[in-house]
C-alpha positions in Angstrom: 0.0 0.0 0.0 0.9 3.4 -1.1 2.0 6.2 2.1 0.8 9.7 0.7 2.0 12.4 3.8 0.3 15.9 3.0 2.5 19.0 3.7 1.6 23.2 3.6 -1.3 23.6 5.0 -1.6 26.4 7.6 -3.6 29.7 8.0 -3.6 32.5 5.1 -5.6 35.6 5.1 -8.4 35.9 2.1 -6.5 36.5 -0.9 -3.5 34.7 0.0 -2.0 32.0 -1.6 -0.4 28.3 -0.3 1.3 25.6 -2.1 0.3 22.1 -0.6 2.4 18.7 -1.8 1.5 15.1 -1.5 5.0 12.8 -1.5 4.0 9.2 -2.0 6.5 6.6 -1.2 6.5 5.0 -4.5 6.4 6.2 -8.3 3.3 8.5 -9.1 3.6 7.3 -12.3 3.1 3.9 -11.2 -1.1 5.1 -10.4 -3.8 6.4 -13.0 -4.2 9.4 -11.7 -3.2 12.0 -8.8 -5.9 14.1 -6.9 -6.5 16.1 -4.2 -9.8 16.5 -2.3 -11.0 18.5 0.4 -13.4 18.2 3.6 -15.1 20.9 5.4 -16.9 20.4 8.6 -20.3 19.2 8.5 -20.0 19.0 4.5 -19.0 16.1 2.2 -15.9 15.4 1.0 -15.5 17.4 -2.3 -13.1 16.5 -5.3 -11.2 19.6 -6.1 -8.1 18.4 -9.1 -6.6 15.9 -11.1 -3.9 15.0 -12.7 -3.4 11.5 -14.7 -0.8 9.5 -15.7 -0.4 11.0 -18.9 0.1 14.7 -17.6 -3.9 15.5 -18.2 -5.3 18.1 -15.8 -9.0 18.7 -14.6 -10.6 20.8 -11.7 -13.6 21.1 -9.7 -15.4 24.6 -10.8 -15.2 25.8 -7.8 -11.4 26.3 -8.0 -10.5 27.2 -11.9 -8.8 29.2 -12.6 -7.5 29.9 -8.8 -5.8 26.4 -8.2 -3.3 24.4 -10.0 -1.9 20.9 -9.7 1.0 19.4 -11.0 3.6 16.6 -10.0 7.5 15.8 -10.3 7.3 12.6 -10.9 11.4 12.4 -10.1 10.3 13.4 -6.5 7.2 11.5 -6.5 5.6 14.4 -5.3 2.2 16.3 -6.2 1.9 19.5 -5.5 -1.6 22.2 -5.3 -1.2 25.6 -5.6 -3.8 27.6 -4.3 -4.2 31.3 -5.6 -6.7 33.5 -4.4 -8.1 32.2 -1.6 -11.5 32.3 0.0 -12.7 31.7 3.1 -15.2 29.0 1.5 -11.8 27.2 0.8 -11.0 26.2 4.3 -11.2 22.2 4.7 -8.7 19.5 4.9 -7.2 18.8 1.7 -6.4 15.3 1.4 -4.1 13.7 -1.6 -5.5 10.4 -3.6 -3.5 8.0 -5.3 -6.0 6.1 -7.9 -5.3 3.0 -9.0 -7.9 0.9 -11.4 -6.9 -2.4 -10.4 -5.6 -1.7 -6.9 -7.9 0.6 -5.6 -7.4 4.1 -4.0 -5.0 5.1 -1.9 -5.4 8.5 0.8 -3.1 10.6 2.5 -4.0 11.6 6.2 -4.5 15.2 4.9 -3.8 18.7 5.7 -5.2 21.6 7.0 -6.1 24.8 5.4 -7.4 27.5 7.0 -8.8 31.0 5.1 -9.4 33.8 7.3 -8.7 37.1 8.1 
């Protein structure tokens, strides 16, 4: 099984930015796909980006434009960066390793917290 440790959370006035990363202790490349999610109290877990084996990219509405994921696959790392954030945007933001014939894989997340 797959460890994913979550790093860069903290607290960031509206506006601000943060750069979250997921290292996983094997290849990234080795999984379909790379996402992060996030969880807000008393709200369901929300998917927010993706990246996939093949370097394709897709986000959650409520973040384009304003968030960007990408990886270094040399580092086995996956990495959000959040731009303009909003206090709607505080939640745990937990990393996914997704794997069709293994299943997923989660990281123990990280806390972000928007507020002024």
């Amino acid at each position: 099984q797959v460890q994913l440790v979550e790093s860069g959370g903290g607290l960031v006035q509206p506006g601000g930015s943060l750069r979250l990363s997921c290292a996983a202790s094997e290849s990234i490349l080795n999984f379909n796909a790379m996402a992060w999610s996030r969880q807000a109290p008393r709200k369901q877990r929300e998917w927010v980006a993706t990246v996939t084996n093949g370097g394709s990219r897709a986000y959650a509405d409520s973040v384009k434009g304003r968030f960007a994921i990408s990886r270094d696959s040399a580092l086995n790392t996956v990495y959000l960066q959040m731009n303009s954030l909003k206090v709607e945007d505080t939640a745990v933001y937990l990393c996914k390793a997704e794997d069709y014939s293994r299943g997923d894989s989660w990281g123990q997340g990280t806390q972000v917290t928007v507020s002024s």
